[in-house]
C-alpha positions as CSV (number, residue, x, y, z in Angstrom):
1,X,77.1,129.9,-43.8
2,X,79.2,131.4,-46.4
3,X,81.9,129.7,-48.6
4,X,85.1,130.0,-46.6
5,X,83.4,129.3,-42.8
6,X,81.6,126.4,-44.9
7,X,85.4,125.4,-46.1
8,X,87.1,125.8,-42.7
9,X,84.1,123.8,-41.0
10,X,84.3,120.7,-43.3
11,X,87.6,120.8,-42.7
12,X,87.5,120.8,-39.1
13,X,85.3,117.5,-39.1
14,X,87.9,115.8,-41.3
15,X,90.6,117.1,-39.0
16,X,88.9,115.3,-36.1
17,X,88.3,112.3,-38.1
18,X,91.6,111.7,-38.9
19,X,92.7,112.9,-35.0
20,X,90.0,110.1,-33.7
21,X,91.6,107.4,-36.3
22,X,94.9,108.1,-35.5
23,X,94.4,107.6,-31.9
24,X,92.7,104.0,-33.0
25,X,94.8,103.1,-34.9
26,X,97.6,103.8,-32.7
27,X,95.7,101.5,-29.6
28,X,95.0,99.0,-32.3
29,X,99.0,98.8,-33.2
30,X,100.1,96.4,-29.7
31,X,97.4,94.0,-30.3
32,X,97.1,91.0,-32.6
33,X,94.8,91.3,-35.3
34,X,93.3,88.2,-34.7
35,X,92.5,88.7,-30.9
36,X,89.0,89.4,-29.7
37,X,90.9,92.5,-28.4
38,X,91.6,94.1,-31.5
39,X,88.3,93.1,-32.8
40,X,86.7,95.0,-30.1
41,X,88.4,98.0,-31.1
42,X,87.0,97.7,-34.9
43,X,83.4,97.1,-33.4
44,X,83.6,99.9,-31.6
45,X,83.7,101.8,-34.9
46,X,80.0,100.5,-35.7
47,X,77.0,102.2,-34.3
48,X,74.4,99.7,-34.8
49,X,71.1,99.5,-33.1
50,X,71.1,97.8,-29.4
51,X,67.2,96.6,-30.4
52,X,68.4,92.9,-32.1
53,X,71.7,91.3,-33.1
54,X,72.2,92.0,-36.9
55,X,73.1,88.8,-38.8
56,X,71.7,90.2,-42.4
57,X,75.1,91.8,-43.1
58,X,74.9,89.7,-46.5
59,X,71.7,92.5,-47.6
60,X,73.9,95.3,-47.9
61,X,76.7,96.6,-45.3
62,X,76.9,99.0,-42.4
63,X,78.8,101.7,-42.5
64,X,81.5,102.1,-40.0
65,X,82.1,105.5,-38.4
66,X,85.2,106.8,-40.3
67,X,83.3,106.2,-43.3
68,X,80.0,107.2,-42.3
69,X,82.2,110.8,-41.6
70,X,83.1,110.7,-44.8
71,X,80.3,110.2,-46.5
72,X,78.8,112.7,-44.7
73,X,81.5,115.3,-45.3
74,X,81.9,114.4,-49.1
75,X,77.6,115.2,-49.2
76,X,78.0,118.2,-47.7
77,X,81.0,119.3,-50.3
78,X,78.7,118.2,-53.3
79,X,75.4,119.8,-51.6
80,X,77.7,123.0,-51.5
81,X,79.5,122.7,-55.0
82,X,77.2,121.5,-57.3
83,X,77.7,120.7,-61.0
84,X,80.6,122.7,-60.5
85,X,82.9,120.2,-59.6
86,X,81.8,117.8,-62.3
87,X,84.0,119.6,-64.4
88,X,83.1,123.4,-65.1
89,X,85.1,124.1,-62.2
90,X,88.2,122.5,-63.7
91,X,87.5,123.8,-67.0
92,X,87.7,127.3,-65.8
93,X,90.6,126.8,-63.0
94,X,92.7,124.0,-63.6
95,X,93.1,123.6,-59.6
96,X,89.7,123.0,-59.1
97,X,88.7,119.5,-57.3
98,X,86.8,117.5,-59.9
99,X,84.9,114.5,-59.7
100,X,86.0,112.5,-62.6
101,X,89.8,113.5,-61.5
102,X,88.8,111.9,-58.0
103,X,86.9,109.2,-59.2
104,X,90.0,107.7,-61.9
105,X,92.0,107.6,-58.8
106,X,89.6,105.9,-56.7
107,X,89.2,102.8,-59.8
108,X,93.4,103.3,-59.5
109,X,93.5,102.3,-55.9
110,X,90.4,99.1,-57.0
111,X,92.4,98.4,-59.5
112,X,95.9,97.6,-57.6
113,X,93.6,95.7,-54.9
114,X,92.4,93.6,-58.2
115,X,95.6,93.3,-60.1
116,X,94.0,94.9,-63.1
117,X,93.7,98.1,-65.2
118,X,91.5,100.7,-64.2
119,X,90.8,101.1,-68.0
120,X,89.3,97.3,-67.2
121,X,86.7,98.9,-64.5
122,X,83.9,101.1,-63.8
123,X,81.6,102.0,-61.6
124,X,77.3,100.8,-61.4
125,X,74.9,100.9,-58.8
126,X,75.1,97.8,-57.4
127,X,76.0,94.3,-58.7
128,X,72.7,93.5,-60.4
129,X,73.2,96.3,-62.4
130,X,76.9,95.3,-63.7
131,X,75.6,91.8,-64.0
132,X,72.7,93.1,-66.2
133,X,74.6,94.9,-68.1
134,X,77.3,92.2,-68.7
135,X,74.4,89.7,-69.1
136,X,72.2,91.2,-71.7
137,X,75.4,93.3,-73.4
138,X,77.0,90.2,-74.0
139,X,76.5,89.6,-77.8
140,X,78.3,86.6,-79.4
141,X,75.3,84.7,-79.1
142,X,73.3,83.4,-82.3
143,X,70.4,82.2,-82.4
144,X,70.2,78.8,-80.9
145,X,73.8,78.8,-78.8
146,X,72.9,77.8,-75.3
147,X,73.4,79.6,-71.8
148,X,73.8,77.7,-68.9
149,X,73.3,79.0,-65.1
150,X,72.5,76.9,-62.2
151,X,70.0,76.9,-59.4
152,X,72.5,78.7,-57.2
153,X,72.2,81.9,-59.1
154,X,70.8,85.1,-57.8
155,X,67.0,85.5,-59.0
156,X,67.7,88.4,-60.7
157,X,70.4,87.0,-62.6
158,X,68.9,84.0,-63.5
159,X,65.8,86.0,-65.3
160,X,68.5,88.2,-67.1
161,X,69.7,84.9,-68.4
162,X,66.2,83.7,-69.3
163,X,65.6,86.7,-71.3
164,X,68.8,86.1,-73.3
165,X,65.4,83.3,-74.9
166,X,64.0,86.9,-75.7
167,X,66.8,88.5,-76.5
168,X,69.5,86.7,-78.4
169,X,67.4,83.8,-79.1
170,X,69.6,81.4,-76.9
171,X,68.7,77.9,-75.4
172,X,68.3,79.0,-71.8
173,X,69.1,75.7,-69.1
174,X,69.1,75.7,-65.7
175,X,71.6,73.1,-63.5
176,X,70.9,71.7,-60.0
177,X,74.2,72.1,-58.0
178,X,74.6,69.3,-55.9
179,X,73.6,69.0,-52.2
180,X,75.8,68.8,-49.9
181,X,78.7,70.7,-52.0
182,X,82.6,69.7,-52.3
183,X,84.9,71.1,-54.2
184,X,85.2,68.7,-57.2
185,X,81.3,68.2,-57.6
186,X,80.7,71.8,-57.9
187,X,83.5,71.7,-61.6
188,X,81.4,68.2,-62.2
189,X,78.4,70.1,-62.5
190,X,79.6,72.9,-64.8
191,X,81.6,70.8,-67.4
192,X,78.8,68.0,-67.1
193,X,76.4,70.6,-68.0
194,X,78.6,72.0,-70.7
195,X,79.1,68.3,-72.4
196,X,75.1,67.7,-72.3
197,X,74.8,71.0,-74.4
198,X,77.2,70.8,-77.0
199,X,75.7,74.4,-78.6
200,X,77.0,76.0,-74.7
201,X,78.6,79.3,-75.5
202,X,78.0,81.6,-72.1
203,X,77.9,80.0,-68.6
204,X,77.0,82.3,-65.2
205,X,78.3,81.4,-62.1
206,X,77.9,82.8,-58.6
207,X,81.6,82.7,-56.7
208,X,79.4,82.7,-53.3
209,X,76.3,81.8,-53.2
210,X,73.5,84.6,-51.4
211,X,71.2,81.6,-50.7
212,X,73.7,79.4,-48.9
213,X,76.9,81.0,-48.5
214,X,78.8,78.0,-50.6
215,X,82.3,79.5,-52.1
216,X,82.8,77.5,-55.8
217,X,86.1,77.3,-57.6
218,X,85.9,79.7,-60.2
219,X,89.5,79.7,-61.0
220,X,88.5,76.0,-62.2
221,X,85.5,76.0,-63.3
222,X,86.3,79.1,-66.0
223,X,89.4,77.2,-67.0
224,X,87.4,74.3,-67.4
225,X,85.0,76.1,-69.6
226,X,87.2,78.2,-71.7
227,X,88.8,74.6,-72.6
228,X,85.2,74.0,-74.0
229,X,85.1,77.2,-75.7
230,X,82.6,78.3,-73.2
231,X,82.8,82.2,-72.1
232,X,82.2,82.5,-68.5
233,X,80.4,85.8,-66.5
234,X,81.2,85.8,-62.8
235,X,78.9,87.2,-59.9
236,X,81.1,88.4,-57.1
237,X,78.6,90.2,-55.2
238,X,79.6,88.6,-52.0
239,X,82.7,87.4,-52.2
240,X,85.5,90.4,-52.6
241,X,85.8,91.8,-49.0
242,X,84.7,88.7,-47.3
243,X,87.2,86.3,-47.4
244,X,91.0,86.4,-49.3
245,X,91.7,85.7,-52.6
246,X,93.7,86.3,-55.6
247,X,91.5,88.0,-58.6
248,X,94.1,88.3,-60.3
249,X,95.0,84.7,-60.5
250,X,91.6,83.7,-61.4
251,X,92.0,84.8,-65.0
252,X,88.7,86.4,-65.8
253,X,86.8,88.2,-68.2
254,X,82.9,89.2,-66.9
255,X,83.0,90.3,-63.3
256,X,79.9,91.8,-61.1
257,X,81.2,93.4,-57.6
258,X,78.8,95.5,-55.2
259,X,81.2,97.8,-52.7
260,X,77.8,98.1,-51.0
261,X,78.3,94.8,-49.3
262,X,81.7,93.8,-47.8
263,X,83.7,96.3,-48.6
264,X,81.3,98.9,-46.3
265,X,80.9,101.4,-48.9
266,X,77.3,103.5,-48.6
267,X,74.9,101.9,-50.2
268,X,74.4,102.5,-54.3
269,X,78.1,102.0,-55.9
270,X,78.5,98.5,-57.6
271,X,81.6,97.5,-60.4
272,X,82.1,95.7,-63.5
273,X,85.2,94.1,-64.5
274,X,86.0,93.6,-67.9
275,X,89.3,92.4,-69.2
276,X,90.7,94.7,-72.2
277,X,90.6,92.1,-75.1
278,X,87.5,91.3,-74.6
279,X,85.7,95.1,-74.2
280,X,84.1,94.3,-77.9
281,X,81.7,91.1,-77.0
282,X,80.2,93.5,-74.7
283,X,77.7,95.9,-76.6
284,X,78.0,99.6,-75.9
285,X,74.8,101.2,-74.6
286,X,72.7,103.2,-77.3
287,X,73.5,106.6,-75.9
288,X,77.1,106.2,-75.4
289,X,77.7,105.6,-79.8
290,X,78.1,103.7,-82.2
291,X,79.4,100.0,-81.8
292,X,83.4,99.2,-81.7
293,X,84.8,101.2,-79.1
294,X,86.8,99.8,-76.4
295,X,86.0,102.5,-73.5
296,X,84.3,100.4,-70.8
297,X,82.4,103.8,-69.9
298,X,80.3,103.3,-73.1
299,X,79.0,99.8,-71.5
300,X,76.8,101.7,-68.7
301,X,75.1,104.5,-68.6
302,X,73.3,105.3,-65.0
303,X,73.1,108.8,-65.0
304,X,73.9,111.0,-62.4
305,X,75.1,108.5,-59.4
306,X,75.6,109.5,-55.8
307,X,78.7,111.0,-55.9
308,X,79.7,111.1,-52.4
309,X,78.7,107.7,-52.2
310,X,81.4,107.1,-55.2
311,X,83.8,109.3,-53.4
312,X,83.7,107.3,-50.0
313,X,85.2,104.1,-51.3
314,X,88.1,105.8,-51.0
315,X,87.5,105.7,-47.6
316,X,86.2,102.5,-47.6
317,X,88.9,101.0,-49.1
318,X,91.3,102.5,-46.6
319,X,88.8,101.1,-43.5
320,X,89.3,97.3,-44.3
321,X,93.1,97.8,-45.5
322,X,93.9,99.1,-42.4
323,X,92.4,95.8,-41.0
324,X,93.6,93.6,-43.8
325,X,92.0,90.9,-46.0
326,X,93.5,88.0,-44.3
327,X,92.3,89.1,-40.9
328,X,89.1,89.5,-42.1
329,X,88.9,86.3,-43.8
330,X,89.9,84.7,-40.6
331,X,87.7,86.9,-38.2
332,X,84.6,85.5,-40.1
333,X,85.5,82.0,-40.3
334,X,85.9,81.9,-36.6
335,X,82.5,84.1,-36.4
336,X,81.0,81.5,-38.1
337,X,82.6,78.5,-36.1
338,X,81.3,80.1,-33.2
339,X,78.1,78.9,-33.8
340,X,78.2,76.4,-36.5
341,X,80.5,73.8,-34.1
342,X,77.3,73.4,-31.9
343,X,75.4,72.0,-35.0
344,X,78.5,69.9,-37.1
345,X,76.5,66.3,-34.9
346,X,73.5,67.6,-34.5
347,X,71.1,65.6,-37.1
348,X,68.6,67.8,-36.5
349,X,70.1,70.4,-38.7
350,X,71.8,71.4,-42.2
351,X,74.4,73.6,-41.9
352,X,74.3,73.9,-46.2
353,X,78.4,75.6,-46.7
354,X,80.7,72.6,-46.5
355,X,83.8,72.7,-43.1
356,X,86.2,72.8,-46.3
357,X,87.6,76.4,-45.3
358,X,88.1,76.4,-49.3
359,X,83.9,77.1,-49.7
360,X,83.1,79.0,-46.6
361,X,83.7,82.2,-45.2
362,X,81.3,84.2,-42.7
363,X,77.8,83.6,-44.9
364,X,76.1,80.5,-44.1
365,X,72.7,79.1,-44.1
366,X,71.0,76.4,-41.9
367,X,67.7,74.8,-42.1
368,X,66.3,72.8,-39.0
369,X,65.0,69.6,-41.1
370,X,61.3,69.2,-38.9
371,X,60.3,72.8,-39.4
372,X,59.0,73.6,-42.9
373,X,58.2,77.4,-43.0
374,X,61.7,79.4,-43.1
375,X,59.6,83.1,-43.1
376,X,57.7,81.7,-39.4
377,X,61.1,80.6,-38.9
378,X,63.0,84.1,-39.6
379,X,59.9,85.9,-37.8
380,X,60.7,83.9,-34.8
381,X,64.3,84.8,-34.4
382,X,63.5,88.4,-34.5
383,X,60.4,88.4,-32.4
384,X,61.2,86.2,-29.9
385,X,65.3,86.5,-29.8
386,X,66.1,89.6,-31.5
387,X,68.1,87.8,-34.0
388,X,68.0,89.9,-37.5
389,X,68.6,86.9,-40.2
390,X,67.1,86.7,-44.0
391,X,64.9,83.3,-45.1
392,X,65.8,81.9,-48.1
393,X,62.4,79.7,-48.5
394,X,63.5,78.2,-52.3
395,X,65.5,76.1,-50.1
396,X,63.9,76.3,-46.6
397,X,66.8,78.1,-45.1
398,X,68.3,80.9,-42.9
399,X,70.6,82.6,-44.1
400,X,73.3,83.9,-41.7
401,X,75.8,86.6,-42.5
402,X,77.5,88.6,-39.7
403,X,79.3,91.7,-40.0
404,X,82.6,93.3,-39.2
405,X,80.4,94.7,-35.9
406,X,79.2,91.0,-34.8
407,X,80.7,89.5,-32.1
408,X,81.2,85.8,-30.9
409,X,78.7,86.8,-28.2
410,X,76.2,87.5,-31.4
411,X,77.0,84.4,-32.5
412,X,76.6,82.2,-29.4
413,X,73.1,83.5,-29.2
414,X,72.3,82.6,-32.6
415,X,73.2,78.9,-31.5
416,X,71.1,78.9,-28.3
417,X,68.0,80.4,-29.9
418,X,68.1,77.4,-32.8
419,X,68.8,74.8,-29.9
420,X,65.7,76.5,-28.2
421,X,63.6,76.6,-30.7
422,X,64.0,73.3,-31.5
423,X,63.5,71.8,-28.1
424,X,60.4,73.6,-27.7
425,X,59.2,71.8,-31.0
């Protein structure tokens, strides 16, 4: 295919894109946003497999259909243009589409959904990569200060803290969040922790925990810390596109996102938020020059990402806007309900994220108290009931974490294949 029937056909697919969106979005308009009637118009979006019900949204995201177009069409550009829109093209014709043109708008638009710069932002792989890199790059540590980082943390995270032994030389301590969690025990934790290491300089904390779904008060707890002269690193991996809240307000520093996850973009484009004033206690990487510079580009160097990948959070971004946070945030609360309500007086069962709509949103785990093997347990729900769900087997648990395609149908299944499972034991 030559150049311009290459053009004119990637133009045609984003013409019928947009036709097909418009026509959506113009059925969606009559209907209330929280109605299982508009809901089945954004599952209809999804093309997910008919073999088992998908409650593992929490590994990485799915794709809906506008953006799965997207990506496509943005591959097929690249796959076509080449290093030449990375910026010879530009440099020879100032008209020319460029990548890192196209990718300062896109941190624009993540920026004004954040409340921050876009100087404060750049892209990563995936959130254990800007956690890393925030981790290990954080350097106001001497020898002996302490870093604290409780049981709650992502594994990876918590070895990145444990090398910060290797690394910085730093007194490395572990806490044990409390079980069942409330709002004001998960701050007691923190700032009892801080005031049993006086030496604490650098605390982690996970705003939604991957193992049971448990939504802490970071707002709080960083306040709390920075009283104490404690610097605090956040892991957001799961909580920015899954339920609503204010990052702005927060008032952070360290910030780890993955776009991978809840906001649907394809899979390998993660984010680090660093506020301004603080781009110095975050070492520059070797390659990107000498120390003191306050470009948070100099903090990461991947190589060559997937561009369209980078490109289609664009479209990403545009999918769950037209939706809207707070109608999100709602859909999976009442996802969750759905099958939660038919455990709240069941002793039988731990459903481990608290009813306080504060700490939950879709996520959850549960563990059925008499049966001790949670992979037998996860094999079993897919095997026998076609239920996708991930174990968690540090804590016993099954993790639960619909998607923007699950329905409350999905959901009620979930509950009758735990009620059945357990009769049969």
């Amino acid at each position: 295919m030559d150049r311009r029937k290459f053009l004119q056909s990637t133009a045609a697919l984003a013409s019928v894109s947009l036709v097909g969106n418009s026509m959506i979005a113009h059925g969606q308009g009559a209907l209330d946003k929280d109605s299982d009637a508009y809901w089945k118009t954004i599952m209809d979006q999804y093309k997910v497999t008919d073999e088992f019900i998908n409650l593992n949204a929490g590994h990485w995201g799915i794709m809906s259909q506008p953006v799965m177009e997207a990506f496509f069409n943005h591959t097929r550009f690249i796959n076509a243009y080449s290093s030449q829109y990375m910026g010879s093209g530009r440099a020879a014709n100032p008209n020319a589409r460029s990548f890192y043109a196209e990718r300062a708008e896109i941190l624009e638009m993540l920026a004004k959904k954040l409340g921050v710069n876009s100087d404060e932002l750049v892209f990563t792989r995936n959130v254990t990569e800007s956690l890393q890199l925030l981790i290990s790059g954080y350097n106001k540590l001497k020898p002996g200060d302490t870093v604290l980082y409780s049981d709650a943390a992502y594994y990876s995270m918590k070895a990145e803290m444990r090398h910060l032994k290797v690394h910085r030389k730093a007194k490395v301590v572990q806490l044990k969040v409390p079980d069942p969690a409330t709002y004001e025990n998960q701050i007691a934790v923190f700032e009892q922790g801080i005031k049993d290491n006086p030496g604490t300089k650098l605390l982690l904390i996970t705003h939604m925990s991957n193992h049971t779904g448990v939504i802490i008060p970071v707002k709080e707890i960083t306040a709390m810390a920075r009283s104490h002269g404690v610097d605090v690193i956040v892991d957001a991996a799961h909580s920015w596109g899954q339920y609503d809240f204010d990052f702005a307000d927060m008032n952070l520093d360290f910030v780890g996102f993955n776009l991978h996850k809840w906001i649907g973009a394809p899979l390998g484009v993660g984010l680090i938020y660093i506020r301004k004033d603080r781009m110095l206690d975050i070492d520059t990487k070797s390659s990107k020059g000498p120390p003191g510079n306050v470009d948070i580009n100099n903090r990461v160097q991947t190589g060559t990402m997937n561009m369209a990948a980078v490109m289609s959070v664009k479209d990403a971004l545009n999918f769950v806007d037209d939706i809207g946070i707070k109608h999100i945030d709602r859909r999976f609360k009442a996802l969750r309900h759905e099958w939660v309500k038919e455990f709240l007086d069941d002793d039988r069962v731990d459903i481990l994220s608290p009813e306080d709509e504060r700490m939950h949103a879709g996520l959850t785990s549960f563990r059925i108290k008499a049966h001790k093997d949670t992979r037998e347990l996860g094999k079993t729900l897919l095997r026998d009931y076609h239920i996708n769900t991930a174990p968690i087997p540090n804590i016993n648990a099954i993790r639960v974490s619909p998607g923007l395609y699950s329905s409350k149908a999905d959901m009620a299944v979930l509950g009758v294949a735990i009620k059945d499972i357990m009769n049969k034991m």
